[in-house]
C-alpha positions as semicolon CSV with decimal commas, in nm:
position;residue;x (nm);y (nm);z (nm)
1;X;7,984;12,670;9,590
2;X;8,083;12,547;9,890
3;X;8,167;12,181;9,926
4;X;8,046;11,988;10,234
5;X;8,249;11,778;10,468
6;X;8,038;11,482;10,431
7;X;8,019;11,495;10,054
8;X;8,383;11,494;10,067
9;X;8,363;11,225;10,338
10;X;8,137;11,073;10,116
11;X;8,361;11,048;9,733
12;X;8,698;10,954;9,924
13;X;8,530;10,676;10,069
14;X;8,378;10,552;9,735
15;X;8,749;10,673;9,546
16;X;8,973;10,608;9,853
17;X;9,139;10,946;9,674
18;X;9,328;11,201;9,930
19;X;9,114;11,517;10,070
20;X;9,270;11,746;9,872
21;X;9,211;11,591;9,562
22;X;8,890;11,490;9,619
23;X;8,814;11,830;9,726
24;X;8,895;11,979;9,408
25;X;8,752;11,736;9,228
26;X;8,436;11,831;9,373
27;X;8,470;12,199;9,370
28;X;8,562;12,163;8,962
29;X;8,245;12,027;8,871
30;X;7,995;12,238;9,130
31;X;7,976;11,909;9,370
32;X;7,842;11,671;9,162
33;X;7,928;11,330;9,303
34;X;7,966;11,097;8,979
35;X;8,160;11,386;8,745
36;X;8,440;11,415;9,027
37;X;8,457;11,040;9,078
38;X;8,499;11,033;8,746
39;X;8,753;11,278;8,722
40;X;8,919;11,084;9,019
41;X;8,903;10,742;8,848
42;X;9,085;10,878;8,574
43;X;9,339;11,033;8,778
44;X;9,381;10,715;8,929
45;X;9,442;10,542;8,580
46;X;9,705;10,743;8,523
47;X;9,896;10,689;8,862
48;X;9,812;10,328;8,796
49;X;9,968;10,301;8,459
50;X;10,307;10,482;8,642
51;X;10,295;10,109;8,830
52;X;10,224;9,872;8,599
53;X;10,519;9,598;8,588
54;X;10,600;9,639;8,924
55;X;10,667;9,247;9,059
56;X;10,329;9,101;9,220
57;X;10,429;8,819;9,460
58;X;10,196;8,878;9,747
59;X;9,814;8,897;9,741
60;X;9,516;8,598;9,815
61;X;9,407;8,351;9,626
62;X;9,038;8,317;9,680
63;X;8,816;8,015;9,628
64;X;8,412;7,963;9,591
65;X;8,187;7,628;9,596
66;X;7,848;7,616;9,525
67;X;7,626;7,265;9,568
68;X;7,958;7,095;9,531
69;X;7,910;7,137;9,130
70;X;8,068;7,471;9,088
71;X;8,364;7,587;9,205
72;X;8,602;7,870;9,163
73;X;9,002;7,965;9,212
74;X;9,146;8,343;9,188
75;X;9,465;8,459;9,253
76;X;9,473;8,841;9,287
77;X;9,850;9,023;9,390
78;X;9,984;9,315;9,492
79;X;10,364;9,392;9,600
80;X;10,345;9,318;9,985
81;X;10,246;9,145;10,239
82;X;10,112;9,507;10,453
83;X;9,875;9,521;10,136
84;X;9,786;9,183;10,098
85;X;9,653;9,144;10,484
86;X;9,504;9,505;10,455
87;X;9,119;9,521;10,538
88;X;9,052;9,721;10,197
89;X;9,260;9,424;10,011
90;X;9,122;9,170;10,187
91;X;8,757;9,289;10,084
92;X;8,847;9,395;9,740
93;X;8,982;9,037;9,665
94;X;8,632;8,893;9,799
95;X;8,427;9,111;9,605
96;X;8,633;9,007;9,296
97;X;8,601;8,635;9,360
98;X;8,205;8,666;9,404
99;X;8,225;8,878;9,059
100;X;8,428;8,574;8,879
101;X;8,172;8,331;9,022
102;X;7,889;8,536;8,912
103;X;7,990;8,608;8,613
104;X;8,251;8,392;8,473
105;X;8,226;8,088;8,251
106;X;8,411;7,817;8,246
107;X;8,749;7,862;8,013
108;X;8,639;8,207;7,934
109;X;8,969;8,493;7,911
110;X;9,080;8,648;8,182
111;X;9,046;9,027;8,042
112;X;8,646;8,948;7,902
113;X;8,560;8,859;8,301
114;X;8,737;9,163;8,439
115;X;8,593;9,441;8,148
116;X;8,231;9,297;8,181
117;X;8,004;9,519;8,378
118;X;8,073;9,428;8,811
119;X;7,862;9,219;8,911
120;X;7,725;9,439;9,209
121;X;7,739;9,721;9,005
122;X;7,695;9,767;8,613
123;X;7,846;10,133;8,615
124;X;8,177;9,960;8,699
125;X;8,441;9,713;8,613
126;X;8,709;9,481;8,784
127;X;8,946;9,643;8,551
128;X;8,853;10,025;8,660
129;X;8,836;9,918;9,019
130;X;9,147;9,760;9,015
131;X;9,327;10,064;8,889
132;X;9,127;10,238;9,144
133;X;9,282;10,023;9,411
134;X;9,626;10,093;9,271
135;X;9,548;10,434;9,306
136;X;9,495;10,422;9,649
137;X;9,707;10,183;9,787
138;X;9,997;10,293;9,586
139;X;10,127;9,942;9,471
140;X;10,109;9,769;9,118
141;X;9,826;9,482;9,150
142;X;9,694;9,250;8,890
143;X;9,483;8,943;8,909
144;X;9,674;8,646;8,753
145;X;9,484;8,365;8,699
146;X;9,141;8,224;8,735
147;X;8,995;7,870;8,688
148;X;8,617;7,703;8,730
149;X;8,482;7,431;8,701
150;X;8,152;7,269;8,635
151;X;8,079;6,934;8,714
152;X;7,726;6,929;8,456
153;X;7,592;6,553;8,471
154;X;7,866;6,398;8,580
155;X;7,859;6,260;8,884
156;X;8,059;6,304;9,128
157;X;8,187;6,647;9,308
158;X;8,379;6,951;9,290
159;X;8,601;7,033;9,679
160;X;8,755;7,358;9,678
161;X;9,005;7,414;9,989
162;X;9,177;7,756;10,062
163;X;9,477;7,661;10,311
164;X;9,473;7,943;10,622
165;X;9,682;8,262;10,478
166;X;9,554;8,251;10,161
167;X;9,843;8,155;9,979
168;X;9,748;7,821;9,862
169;X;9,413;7,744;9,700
170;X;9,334;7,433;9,584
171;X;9,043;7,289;9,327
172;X;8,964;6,965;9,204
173;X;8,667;6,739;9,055
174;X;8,619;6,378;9,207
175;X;8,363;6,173;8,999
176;X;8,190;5,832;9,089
177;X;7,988;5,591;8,887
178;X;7,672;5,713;9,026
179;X;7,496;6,024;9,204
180;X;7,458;5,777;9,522
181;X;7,796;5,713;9,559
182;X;7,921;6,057;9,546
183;X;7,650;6,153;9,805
184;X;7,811;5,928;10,029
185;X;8,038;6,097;10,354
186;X;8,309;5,856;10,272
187;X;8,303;6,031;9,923
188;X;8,306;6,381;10,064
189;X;8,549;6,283;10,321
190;X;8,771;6,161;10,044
191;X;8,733;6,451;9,831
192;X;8,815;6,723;10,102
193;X;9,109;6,458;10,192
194;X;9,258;6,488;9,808
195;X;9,227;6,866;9,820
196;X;9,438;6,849;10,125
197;X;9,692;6,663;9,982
198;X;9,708;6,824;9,641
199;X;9,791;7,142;9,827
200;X;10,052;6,996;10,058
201;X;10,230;6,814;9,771
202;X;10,221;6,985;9,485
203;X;10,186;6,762;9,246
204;X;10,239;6,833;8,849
205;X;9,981;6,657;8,722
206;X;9,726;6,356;8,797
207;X;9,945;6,056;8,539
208;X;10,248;6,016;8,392
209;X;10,085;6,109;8,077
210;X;10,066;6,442;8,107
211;X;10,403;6,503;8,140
212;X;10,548;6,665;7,839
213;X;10,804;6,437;7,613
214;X;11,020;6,772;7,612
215;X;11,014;6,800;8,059
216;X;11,113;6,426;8,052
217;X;11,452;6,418;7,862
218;X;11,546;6,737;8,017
219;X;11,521;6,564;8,334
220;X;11,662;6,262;8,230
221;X;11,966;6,470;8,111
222;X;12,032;6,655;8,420
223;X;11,979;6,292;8,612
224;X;12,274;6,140;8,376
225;X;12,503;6,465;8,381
226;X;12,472;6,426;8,753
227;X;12,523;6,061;8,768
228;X;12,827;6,121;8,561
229;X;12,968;6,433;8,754
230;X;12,982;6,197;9,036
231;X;13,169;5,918;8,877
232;X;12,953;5,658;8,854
233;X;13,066;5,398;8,579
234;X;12,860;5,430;8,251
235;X;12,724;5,105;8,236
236;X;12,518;5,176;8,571
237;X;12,417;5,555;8,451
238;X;12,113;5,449;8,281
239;X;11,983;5,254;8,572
240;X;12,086;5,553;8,794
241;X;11,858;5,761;8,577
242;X;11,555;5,514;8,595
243;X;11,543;5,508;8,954
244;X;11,591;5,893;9,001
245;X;11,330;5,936;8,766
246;X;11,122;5,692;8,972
247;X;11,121;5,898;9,266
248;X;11,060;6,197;9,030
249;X;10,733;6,064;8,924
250;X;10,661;5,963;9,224
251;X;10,712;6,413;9,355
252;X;10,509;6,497;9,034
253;X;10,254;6,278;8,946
254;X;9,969;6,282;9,185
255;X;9,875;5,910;9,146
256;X;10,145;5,774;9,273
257;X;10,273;6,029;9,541
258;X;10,306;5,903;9,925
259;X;9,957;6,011;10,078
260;X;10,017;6,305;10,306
261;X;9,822;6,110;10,533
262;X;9,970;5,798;10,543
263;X;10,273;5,769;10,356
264;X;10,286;5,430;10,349
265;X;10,010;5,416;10,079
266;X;10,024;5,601;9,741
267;X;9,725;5,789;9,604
268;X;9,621;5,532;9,367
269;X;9,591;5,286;9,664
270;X;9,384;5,531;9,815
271;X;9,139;5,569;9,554
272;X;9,112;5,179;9,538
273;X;9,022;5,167;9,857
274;X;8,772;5,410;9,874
275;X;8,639;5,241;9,561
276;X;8,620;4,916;9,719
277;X;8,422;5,052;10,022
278;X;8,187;5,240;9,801
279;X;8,137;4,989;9,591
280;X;8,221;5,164;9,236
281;X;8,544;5,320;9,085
282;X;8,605;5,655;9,129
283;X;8,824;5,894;8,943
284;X;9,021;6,209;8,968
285;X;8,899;6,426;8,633
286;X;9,104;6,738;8,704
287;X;9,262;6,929;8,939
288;X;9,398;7,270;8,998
289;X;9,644;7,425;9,272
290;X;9,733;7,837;9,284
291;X;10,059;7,934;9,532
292;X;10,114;8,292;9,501
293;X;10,382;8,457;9,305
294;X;10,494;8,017;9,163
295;X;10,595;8,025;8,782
296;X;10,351;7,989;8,533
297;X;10,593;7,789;8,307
C-alpha cells in the first residue's frame, strides 16, 4: 500500500527516526502507526545500547516546588552542550522532571521511577524514551540522580532554586517552631536566601558532624605533609594543621561558611538572627545541591 506523507510526517515526529526508516517501517507492517513505532523504538534500543558509556557531562538539572512542601531535583546528561540547549532536550528534560514529581516517592530507586508507566502516557516509559532520545540525537544520555523531599507536619518549608543555565540546582528544607513562623516573608526571604548561598558555595554538608572520620585524617595528612614539605619546624606542624583545617571547615560545612551575602557574618549568625526576629529557632533539616557532570564520591 502506499504510505502517506503525513503518516510519515506523522511517526518521525512521535520517533524523531529518519524518513527512510520510518518509511519502511511503515510500509513493513501495511501503515499501521503503533507496529512501526514499535519496530522503530526497538531499532532505536539497539543504536542506543552502541552508546551506552559514552561520558555525560552536559545536560540540565531540573527542579519542581509545590505549596513549598514538596520539592524535586533531577539531573539528566547528555555529551554536549549543542544537545543540552537543544529545544527537543530542553523539553524532554521537563517532561521527565514533571514525571519524577508525579510519580516519584521520596528515597525510592532511580531505575523503579524511570521503568514505571510515564506519567502522561502509560504505553511508555522514561527508560524507552530515553533510548528513544539517544536514538535520535545520536549521543549517550542518562539521568543521574534524583532527590525529593517532603516536608509532612513539620513545619517549616521546602525552597528549590535552579541557578540560570541549568547547571546548578539547589534543594533544601528550612523548618521553624511553628506553621506561623514559617508563613512569615522574613522566613521565605531567608529560605530563598540559603538556597542562594548553598549553590554559590558549595558546601559539604550542614555540621561538622557529618564529615566522615576517614575525609578528616586524610585531610589532616595532606595539611601536615604540606606543612612539612615547606619546612616548617615540627613542633608548630600540628598547629599549622588546626588552623588549615579551620578554614577547611569553614569551605565545607555550611554552618559556619562566610554568608555569600555578607561575608562578614557566618551562616549560623544568620540563622540566629532570623530566629531572633521571628521570635523562634529555626533549623536547616537537609539540603541538597546537583552541578552537572561533579563526582559522586
Amino acid at each position: 500500500m502506499a504510505i502517506s506523507v503525513k503518516l510519515i510526517r506523522e511517526l518521525r515526529a512521535a520517533t524523531g527516526a529518519g524518513v527512510l526508516d520510518t518509511k519502511r517501517a511503515l510500509e513493513s507492517t501495511g501503515g499501521d502507526f503503533d507496529q512501526a513505532a514499535r519496530i522503530l523504538r526497538e531499532k532505536g534500543l539497539a543504536k542506543a545500547a552502541k552508546r551506552t558509556g559514552r561520558e555525560t557531562a552536559e545536560g540540565h538539572v531540573e527542579g519542581r516546588l509545590e505549596d513549598k512542601r514538596v520539592g524535586l531535583l533531577v539531573e539528566v546528561n547528555c555529551e554536549t552542550d549543542f544537545v543540552s540547549r537543544n529545544e527537543n532536550f530542553v523539553a524532554f528534560s521537563n517532561d521527565l522532571a514533571d514525571h519524577f514529581f508525579a510519580v516519584a516517592q521520596e528515597g525510592q530507586p532511580l531505575e523503579e521511577v524511570m521503568n514505571a508507566a510515564f506519567f502522561k502516557d502509560a504505553g511508555a516509559t522514561p527508560a524507552e524514551m530515553l533510548k528513544g532520545q539517544i536514538s535520535t540525537t545520536g549521543e549517550n544520555m542518562v539521568v543521574r540522580r534524583f532527590v525529593r523531599y517532603e516536608l509532612d507536619k513539620r513545619p517549616g518549608v521546602v525552597e528549590v532554586y535552579i541557578h540560570p543555565g541549568n547547571r546548578v540546582g539547589v534543594m533544601l528544607e528550612l523548618n521553624s517552631e511553628t506553621a506561623a513562623g514559617a508563613s512569615q516573608e522574613a522566613f521565605a526571604t531567608l529560605s530563598h536566601d540559603l538556597a542562594l548561598h548553598i549553590a554559590a558555595a558549595a558546601p559539604l554538608c550542614i555540621t561538622r558532624d557529618e564529615l566522615s572520620a576517614e575525609k578528616l585524617k586524610a585531610k589532616q595528612a595532606i595539611y601536615r605533609n604540606q606543612a612539612l614539605a615547606e619546612g616548617k619546624p615540627e613542633q608548630i606542624v600540628e598547629r599549622i594543621v588546626e588552623g588549615r583545617l579551620k578554614k577547611f571547615y569553614q569551605s565545607a560545612v555550611l554552618l559556619e561558611q562566610p554568608f555569600v551575602k555578607d561575608d562578614k557574618i557566618s551562616i549560623t549568625k544568620l540563622l540566629k538572627q532570623n530566629a531572633a526576629a521571628l521570635g523562634e529557632a529555626l533549623t536547616i533539616r537537609r539540603f541538597a545541591r546537583y552541578e552537572l557532570g561533579e563526582s559522586l564520591d
